[in-house]
N, C-alpha and C positions, 0 to 999 in steps of 0.2 A: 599536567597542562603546560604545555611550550608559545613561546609566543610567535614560535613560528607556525603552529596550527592555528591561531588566531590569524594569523594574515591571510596562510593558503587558502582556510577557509573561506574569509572575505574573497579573493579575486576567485573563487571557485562561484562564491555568490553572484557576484560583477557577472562572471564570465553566463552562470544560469538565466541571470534577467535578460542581458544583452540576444542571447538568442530563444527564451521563452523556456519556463520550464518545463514544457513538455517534451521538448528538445532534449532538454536538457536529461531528462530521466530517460529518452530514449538511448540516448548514447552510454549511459546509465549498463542499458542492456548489453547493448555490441560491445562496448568495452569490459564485460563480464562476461561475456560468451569467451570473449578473444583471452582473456586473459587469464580465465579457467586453465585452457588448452596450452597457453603458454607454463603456467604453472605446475601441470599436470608434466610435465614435457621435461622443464628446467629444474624446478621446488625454489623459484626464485623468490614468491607471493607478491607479485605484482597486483593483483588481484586486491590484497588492501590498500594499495597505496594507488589504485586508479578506481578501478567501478564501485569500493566501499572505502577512498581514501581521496585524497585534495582533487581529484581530478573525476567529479562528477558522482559524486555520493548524493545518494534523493535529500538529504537531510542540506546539503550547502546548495549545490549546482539546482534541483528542484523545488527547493523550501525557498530560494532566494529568488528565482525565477516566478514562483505565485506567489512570495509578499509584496516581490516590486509590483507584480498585476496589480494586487490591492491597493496599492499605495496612487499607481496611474491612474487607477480609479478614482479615488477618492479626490484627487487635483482634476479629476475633469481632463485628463490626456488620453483616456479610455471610453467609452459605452459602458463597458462591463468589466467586472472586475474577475468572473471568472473566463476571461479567455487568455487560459494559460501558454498558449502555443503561439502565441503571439510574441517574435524578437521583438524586446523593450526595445533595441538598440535604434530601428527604425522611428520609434519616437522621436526624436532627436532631445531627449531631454536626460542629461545625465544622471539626473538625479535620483532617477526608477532606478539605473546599475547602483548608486552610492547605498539605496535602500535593500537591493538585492545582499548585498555584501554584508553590509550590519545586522541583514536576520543570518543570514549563516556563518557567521561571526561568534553571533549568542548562542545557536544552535548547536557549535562545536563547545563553545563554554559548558553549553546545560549536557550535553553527551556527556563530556569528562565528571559533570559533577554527579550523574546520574551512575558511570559504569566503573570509571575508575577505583584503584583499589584502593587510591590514598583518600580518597573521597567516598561516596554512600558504595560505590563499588557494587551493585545493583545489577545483575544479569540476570533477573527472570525475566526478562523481556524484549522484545525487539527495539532498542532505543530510538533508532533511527527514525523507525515508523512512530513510535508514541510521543518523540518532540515534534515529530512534523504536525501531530494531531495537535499536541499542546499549544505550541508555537501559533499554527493557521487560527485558533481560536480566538487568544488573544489579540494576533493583529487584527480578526476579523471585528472585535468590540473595536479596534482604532480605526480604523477606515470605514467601518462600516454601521460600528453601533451597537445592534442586537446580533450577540452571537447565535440563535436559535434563528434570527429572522422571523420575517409576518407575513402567514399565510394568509392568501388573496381571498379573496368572496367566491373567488372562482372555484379555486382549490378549496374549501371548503364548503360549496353546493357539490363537488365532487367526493367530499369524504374524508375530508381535514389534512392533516399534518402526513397520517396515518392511513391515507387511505386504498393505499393503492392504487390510483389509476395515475396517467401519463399527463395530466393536466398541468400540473410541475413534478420532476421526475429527475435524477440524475443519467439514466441511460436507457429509453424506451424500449431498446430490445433488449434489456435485460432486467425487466421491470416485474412481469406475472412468477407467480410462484415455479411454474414448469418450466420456465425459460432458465429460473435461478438453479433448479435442479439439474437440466440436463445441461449445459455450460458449468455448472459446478462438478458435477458426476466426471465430465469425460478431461475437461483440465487438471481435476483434482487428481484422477487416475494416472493422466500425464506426467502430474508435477511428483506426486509421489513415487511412481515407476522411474524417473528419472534422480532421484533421489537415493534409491535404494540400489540402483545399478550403480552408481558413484561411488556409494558405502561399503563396496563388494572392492574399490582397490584402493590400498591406503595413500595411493599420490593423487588422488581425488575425493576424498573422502570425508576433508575438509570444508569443500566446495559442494556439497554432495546437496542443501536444501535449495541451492539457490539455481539449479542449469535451470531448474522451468521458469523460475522468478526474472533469469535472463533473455529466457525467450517469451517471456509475456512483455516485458518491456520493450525487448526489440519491433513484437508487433505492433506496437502503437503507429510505429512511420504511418503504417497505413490511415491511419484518422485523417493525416492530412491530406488524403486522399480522396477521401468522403467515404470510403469504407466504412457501414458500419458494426465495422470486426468487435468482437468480445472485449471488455475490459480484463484481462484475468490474473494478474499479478497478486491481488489479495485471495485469491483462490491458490494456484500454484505454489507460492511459498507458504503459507499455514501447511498445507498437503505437504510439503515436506518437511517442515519442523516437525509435524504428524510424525510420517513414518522414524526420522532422526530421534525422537520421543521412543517411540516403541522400539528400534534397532539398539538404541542405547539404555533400555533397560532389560534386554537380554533377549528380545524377540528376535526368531529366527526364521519364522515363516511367511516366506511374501506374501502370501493371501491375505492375512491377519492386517500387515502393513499397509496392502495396497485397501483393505477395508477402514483401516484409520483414515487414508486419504484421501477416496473418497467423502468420508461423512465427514472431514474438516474442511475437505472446498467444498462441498455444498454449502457447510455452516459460512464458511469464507464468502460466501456471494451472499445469503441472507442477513448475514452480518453489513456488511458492506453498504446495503441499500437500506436497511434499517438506516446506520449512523448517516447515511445522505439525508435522508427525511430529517434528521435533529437538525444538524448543522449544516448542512449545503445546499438544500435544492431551493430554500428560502433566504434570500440575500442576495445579493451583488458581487459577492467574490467567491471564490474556489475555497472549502475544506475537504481535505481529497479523503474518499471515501475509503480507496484501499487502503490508506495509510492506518486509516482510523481501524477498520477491520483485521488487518497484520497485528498491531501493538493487542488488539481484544485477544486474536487468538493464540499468537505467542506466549502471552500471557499465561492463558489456559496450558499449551503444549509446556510450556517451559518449568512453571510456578506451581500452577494448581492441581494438573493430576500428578506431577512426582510425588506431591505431599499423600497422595494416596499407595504409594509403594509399588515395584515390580508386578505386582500379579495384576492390579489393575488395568497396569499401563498394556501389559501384555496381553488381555483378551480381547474378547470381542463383545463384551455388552456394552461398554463403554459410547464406544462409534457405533455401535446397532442402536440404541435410543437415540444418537443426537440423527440417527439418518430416518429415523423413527420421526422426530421434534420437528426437521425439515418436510417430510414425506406431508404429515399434518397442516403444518401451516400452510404448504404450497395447494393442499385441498381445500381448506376455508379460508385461504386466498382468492379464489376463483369463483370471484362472484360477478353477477351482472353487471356492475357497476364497472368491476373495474377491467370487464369484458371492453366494455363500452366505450372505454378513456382508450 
């Protein structure tokens, strides 16, 4: 831990709130597209030191961009506290940048004490994505209160917390169980088929889970568009820590692989819209859903089936029940109710 990742961090925060963290994650993307290809090219690794390093990491430039939201909020310089796309800097109040900066501040403190080897040293998991989960929690008890939130009368004549329909919702077109299916199915297919072509040359290879995880963030420009394009980043990268899982425990067949990647980004969207129901779609500020969904399935790809050895990791019942687990739900999903919503 240097005290100069403390700083970069902060003005990487500053820099996140000042232009919104949705910005901020989107550049996130292009800056991981561009610097794949650069890396690929030079073997410079620019790549950690911009898209997953000072210069717009979802964990500083994005975490810092949706605390300062909460925080505008909570002073009454906002409506809502989740409207993350919103440059703080147009506020005119400094003070949302000074709050962006001290969450990803602590955000690179709790990475180093989570992954680092002189510290807990901790790599079964996506850290990035799991402080941002841990982090938005917490601030959301400060700014807001109840981190779970209070379901309305409304939303619960519609079928509670839980209920499936769009009455409050994180993303209505990607709400029913078939929507989660086929948006998970064919990104999932993507992000893993782009993964395993990566894995196929070793000056990419390294980069190999993240090209879809870059072009699902780059898609977002379009939100500000009014597009209402797919969310897919917590789909796309689990799909390729998927295949990365299976290719690194000795599998060598793309089918098998691109079958892992499927059944993890379908799990990647059911996932996603579940943790929205706990913690986001009731309250007043943003807990970002892919973040929350990345850190569960990482988890899973990274921690819990290794502990089950090679020949697990390498067949196919594994991902045929959870595409199974999916298939089911998204049928007794689909009820009137939440035809209706």
């Amino acid at each position: 831990m240097e005290l100069i990742g403390i700083i970069m961090a902060f003005a990487t925060g500053m820099v996140g709130a000042s232009i919104g963290g949705l910005e901020a994650f989107i550049y996130t993307g292009f800056l991981g597209l561009a610097t794949l290809g650069i890396d690929a090219a030079t073997g410079i690794g620019l790549m950690g030191s911009a898209a997953f390093g000072y210069w717009f990491a979802p964990l500083y430039g994005f975490l810092g961009g949706a605390v300062a939201c909460q925080y505008a909020y909570k002073l009454g310089y906002m409506e809502s506290g989740k409207d993350i796309g919103v440059a703080l800097a147009g506020l005119k109040k400094p003070d949302t940048l000074l709050v962006g900066g001290v969450a990803a501040a602590i955000g690179y403190v709790c990475l180093q004490l989570l992954t680092h080897p002189d510290f807990l040293g901790f790599g079964g998991i996506d850290g990035m994505a799991f402080l941002i989960w841990i982090l938005s929690i917490i601030s959301k008890a400060i700014f807001d209160g109840n981190p779970f939130g209070t379901v309305s009368d409304e939303a619960k004549a519609a079928g509670g917390r839980f209920g499936g329909h769009t009455v409050a919702c994180w993303l209505p077109w990607q709400r029913t169980g078939w929507e989660k299916v086929t948006i998970g199915l064919g990104w999932g297919l993507a992000g893993g088929f782009g993964t395993w072509t990566l894995l196929q040359n070793p000056a990419t290879a390294g980069a190999a889970p993240f090209l879809g995880f870059f072009i699902s963030a780059s898609s977002l420009i379009l939100l500000n568009y009014g597009t209402n394009i797919p969310v897919t980043h917590h789909i796309t990268l689990p799909a390729g820590y998927a295949v990365l899982m299976y290719a690194t425990a000795g599998g060598t067949d793309i089918g098998t692989a691109l079958i892992w990647a499927a059944a993890i980004g379908i799990a990647g969207a059911f996932v996603a819209d579940f943790w929205s129901d706990v913690f986001h779609v009731y309250g007043n500020v943003h807990i970002d859903p892919p973040a929350m969904a990345i850190a569960t399935l990482s988890f899973f790809t990274m921690t819990v089936m290794p502990a089950f050895g090679a020949a697990m990791l390498t067949g196919v019942v594994v991902p045929l029940v959870i595409l199974a687990i999916c298939l089911v739900v998204a049928v007794l999903g689909k009820s009137p109710k939440a035809e209706a919503a």
